[in-house]
N, C-alpha and C positions, 0 to 999 in steps of 0.2 A: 429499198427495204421491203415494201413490199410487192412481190411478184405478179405481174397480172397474170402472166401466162396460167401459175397454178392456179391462179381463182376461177379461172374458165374451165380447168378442168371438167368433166362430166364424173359423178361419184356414181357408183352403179351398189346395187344391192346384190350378193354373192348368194343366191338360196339352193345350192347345190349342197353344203354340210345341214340345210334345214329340214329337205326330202330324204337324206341319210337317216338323218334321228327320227324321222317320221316313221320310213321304213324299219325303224329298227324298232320302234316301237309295237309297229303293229305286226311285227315278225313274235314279239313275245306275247302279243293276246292270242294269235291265232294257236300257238303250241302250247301256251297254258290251257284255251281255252279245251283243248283234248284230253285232254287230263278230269275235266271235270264230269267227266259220262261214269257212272258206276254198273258194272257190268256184273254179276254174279255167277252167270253160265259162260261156258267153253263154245266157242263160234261151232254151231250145227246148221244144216239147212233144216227148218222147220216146213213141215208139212201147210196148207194154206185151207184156213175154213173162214167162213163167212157170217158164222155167229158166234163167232169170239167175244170175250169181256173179261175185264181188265178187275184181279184180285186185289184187296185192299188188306188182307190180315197181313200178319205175320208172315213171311216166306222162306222157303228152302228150297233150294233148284238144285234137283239129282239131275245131270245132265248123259244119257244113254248118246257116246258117240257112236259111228258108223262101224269102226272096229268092234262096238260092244262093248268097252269099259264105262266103267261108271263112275261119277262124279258128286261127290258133297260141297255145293258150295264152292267148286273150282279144286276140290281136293279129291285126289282118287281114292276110290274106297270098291271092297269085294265086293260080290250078291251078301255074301255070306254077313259081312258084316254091316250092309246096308241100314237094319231097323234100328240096332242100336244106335248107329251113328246119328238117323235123325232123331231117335226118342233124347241122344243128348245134346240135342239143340232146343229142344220145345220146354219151354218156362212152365212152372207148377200151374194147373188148371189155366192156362191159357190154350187157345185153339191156335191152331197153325194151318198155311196150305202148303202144303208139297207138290212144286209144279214139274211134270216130268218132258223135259227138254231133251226133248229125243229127232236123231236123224229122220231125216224121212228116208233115208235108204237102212237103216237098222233094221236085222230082223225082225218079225212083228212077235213073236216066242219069245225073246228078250226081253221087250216092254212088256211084256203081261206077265213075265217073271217078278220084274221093280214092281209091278201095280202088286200083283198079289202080296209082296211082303211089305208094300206100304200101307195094305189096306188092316196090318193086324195092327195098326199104331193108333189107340185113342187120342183124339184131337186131332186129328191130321187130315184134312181133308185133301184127296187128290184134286190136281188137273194139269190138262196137258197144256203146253205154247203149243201157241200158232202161229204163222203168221198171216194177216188180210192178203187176199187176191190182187 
């Protein structure tokens, strides 16, 4: 009735479907976890200074790529209609910075185009990205 053979058996633990679920777990932290970066500029190489500091208002990032197109917030937008577009992002009597995210191969005539017509915008303080050395 009963078997000794099977009671000597050896039971072994299978942990080959454990490191699956494992893997599979940390397969979806790592790909969620990309997702959680909030980026508001279009990927430029930024120019490198050494006294850089980090803005805390309000922000709008015109980003001036290498071609020269311009950018509100990741939305293109002309010279032409550049002031508007940020004066209708800026809340009543709040202050804003306008950070301009420009190539470092961009004409230097183009940037001082955006700067000039960002400087006719009350509240709006400029500055450029950087990036550290």
């Amino acid at each position: 009735m009963y078997d000794l053979e099977e009671a000597n058996e050896d039971f072994e633990i299978n942990i080959i479907p454990m490191i699956d679920v494992i893997f599979a777990i940390l397969t979806f932290f790592i790909i969620s976890s990309l997702f959680l970066s909030r980026t508001e500029a279009l990927p430029v190489n930024l120019p490198k200074a050494d006294q850089s500091e980090v803005q805390e208002r309000t922000r709008v990032t015109v980003t001036v790529e290498k071609s020269g197109d311009l950018s509100i917030n990741r939305r293109a937008i002309a010279l032409e209609d550049l002031e508007a577009g940020v004066r209708g992002l800026i809340e009543d009597g709040k202050q804003i910075v306008v950070v301009i995210n420009a190539d470092s191969d961009v004409n230097h005539g183009r940037v001082i185009a955006v700067m000039d017509t960002l400087r006719g915008i009350e509240g709006a303080a400029l500055g450029i990205a950087t990036e550290r050395p």
